[in-house]
N, C-alpha and C positions, 0 to 999 in steps of 0.2 A: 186696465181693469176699471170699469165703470161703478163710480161708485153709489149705492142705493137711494143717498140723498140728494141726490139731482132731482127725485121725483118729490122735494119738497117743493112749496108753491113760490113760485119767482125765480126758479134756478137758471140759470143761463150756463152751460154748459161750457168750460174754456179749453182753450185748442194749446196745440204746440208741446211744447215740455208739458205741462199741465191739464192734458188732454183725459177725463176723467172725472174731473170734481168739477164744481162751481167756478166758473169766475167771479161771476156775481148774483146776488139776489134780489134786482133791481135798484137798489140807491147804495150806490159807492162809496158817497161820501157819508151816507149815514150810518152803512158797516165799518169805515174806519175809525168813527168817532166812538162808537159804542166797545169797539176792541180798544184803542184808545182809553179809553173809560175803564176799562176793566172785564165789560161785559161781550156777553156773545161768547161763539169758537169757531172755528176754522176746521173744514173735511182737508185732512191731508194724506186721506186713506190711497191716492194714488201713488203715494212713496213706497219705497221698497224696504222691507222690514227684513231683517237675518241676526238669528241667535248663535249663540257660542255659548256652550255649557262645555262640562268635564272640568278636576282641580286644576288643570293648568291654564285654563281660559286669561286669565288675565297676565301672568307671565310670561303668556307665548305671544299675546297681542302687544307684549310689551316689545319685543323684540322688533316686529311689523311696524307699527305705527310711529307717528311723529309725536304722539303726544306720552306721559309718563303714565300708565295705568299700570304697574303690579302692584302698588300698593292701592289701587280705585278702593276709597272705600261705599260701603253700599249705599244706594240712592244716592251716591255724587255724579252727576252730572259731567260728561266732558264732551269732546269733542277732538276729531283726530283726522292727520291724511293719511295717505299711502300716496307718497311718489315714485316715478320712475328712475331706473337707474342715475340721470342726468339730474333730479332732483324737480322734475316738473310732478304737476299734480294729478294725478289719475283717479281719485278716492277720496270724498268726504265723508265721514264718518259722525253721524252724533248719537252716542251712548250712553246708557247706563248701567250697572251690576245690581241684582238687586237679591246679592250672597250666593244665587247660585246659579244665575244666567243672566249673560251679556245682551241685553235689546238696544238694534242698532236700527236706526233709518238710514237710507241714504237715496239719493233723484231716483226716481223712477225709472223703471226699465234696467236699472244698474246693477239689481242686487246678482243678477248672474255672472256676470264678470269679476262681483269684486269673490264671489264664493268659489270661484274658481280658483281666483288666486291664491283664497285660502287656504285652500284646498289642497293646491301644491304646495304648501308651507308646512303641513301638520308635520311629516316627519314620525319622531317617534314621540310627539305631545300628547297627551289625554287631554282630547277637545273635541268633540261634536259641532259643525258648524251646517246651518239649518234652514232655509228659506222660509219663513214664515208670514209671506206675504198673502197668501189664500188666507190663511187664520186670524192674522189681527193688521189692524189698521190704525194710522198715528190721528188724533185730530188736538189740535191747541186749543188752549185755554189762554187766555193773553193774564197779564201780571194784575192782581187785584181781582180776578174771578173767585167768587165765592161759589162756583160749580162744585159738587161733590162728585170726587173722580174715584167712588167706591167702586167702581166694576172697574179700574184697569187693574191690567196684568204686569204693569210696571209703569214709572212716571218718570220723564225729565224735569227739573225743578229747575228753572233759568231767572234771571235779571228780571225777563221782557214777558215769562207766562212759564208755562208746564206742556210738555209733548207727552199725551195721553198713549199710552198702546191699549187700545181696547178690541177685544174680539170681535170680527166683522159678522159673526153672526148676533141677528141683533143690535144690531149699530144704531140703527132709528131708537129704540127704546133707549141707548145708554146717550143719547144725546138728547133727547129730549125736556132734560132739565138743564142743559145748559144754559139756556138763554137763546136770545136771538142767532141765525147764521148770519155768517161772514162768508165772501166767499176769496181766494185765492190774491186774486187783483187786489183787495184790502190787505191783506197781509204782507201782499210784495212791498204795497207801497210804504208798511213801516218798517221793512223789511232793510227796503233803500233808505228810509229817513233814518232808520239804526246803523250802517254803512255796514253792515253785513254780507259778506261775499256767499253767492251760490253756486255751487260748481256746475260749469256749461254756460253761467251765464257773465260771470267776473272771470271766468279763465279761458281759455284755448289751449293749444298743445304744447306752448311754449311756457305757461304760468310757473313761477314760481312762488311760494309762501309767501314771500317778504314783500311782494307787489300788491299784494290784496290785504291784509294788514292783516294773513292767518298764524302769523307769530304772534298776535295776539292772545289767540285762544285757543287754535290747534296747534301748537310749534313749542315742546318744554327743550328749552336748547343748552339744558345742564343732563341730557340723559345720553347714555349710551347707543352704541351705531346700530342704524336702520338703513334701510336701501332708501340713498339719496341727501343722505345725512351731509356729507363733504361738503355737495353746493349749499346745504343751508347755513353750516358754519362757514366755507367759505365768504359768500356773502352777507351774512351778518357783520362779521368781522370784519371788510370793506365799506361795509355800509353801502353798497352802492346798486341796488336792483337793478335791472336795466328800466323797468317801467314803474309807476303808482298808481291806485286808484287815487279817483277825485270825486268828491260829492259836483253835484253840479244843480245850482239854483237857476231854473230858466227861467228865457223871457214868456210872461204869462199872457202876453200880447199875440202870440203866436198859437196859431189854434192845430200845428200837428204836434205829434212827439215824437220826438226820434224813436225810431227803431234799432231792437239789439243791434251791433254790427255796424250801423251808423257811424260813417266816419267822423272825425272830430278835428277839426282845424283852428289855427290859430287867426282870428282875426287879419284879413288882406294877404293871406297866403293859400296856396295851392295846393301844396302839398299837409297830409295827412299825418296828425301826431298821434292820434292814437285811435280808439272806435270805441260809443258806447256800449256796455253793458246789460243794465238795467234802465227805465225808464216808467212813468207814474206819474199821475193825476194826485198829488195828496190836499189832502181835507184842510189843511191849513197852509202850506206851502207852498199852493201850486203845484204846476209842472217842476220835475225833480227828476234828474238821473244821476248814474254811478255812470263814471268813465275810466278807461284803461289808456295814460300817458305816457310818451318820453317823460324818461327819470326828470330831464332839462328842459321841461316847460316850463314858463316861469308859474311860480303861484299866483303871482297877481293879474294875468293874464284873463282877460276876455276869451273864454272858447265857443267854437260854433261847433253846435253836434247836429249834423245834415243843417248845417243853414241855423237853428235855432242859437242864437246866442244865450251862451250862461256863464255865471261869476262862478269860481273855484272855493272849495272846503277843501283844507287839506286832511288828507286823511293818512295817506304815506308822504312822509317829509321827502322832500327833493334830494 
């Protein structure tokens, strides 16, 4: 879905997952600084938006998800998976209730598969689940925005900013007192500097929660069983993922950046410990990526991600 603010003046158009919005609006480092700052937002209108109304909406999504919502109360914020039987990750979910519908984002392109699932799940629930991605569109506010998000039809309230659902008709007029745009490529990059996982790009088909550090904030592992549940208490309980993310500070001396997928090697070896993720140009930090490890790389360890060397942040303990 192309979204209508590309025809503002400087948009650069971004491809791949994010094929849709802006990448950029010509100066990257000076959209990150102003989001940074507080100011400007971000078009995320190319995600996939799906409601869940009816009184069981939140006790039936309790049962589904990894995260605890039947007691969500209104405008709380969360965020949740859905894995598959084996406990790998199929589903990001970030949410709010806001008393009488559920508004959910999740990557683009996905909202039909995960509504399917749904779908097959209602049962004998009183739940309506709803594609509403022609209708309304997410766009962020970064944390310290003094924007007046009077025309959304619901708000995420986060750490780091607010996820707007604003109706796409109309979308130019309800942004227009935002502030300055940002486009996509600014966001990733505080995206990676916040070590926040995005699914597709910190996961593959083997991911589980405890590698990407989503027992942080998707993962309540004092609740009751959901499909995939075992291997997450399993593994918590052992403590032992098989893999970690890692922040990764490159060398700034080096003029490519790894790309997603990008193998990642140990310094004077051949073999492959793990491949990056995420990757970025940040406004203060240089070049920066997230990488997906053996659990037994050491921390202190030099990695090369495609050739680029960089020092480790830990982010999942070894």
């Amino acid at each position: 879905m192309k979204s209508p603010l590309l025809a503002l003046p400087g948009a650069v158009p971004a491809e791949g997952p994010d094929e849709g919005v802006a990448a950029h609006y010509g100066d990257l480092f000076r959209e990150q600084r102003e989001l940074a700052a507080g100011r400007g937002w971000v078009d995320l209108s190319h995600r996939g938006v799906v409601t869940v109304t009816g009184p069981d909406r939140l006790s039936w999504l309790h049962l589904l998800l990894t995260q605890h919502v039947s007691d969500l109360r209104p405008q709380q914020a969360t965020e949740a998976l859905i894995l598959s039987p084996n406990g790998h990750v199929e589903h990001a979910l970030y949410l709010v209730d806001d008393g009488e519908t559920v508004w959910i984002h999740v990557e683009p392109g996905s909202q039909q598969a995960l509504i399917a699932y749904l779908e097959s799940m209602k049962f004998w629930n009183r739940v309506e689940v709803a594609d509403a991605t022609a209708e309304y569109a997410v766009v962020f506010l970064p944390a310290g925005s003094t924007a007046d998000p009077d025309g959304a039809a619901a708000i995420r309230e986060l750490p780091y900013g607010r996820d707007l659902f604003l109706p796409r008709a109309g979308l130019e007029q309800a942004v227009a007192g935002f502030g300055p745009a940002a486009g996509v490529w600014a966001y990733e990059a505080l995206r990676i500097e916040g070590h926040r996982p995005r699914l597709g790009f910190e996961t593959d088909h083997r991911t589980i929660p405890h590698e990407v550090d989503w027992l942080a904030t998707a993962v309540h592992l004092q609740k009751g069983c959901y499909r995939g549940q075992e291997t997450v208490a399993r593994v918590h309980n052992l403590g032992r993922p098989p893999r970690r993310l890692v922040f990764l500070h490159l060398d700034g001396t080096e003029e490519k950046l790894p790309a997603h997928g990008a193998e990642v090697r140990l310094d004077g070896q051949e073999r492959a410990v793990g491949f990056v993720t995420s990757s970025a140009r940040h406004h203060e930090l240089g070049p920066i990526a997230l990488a997906l490890v053996k659990r037994n790389v050491p921390v202190e360890a030099v990695l090369l991600a495609d050739g680029v060397p960089g020092s480790q942040d830990v982010i999942v303990p070894a």
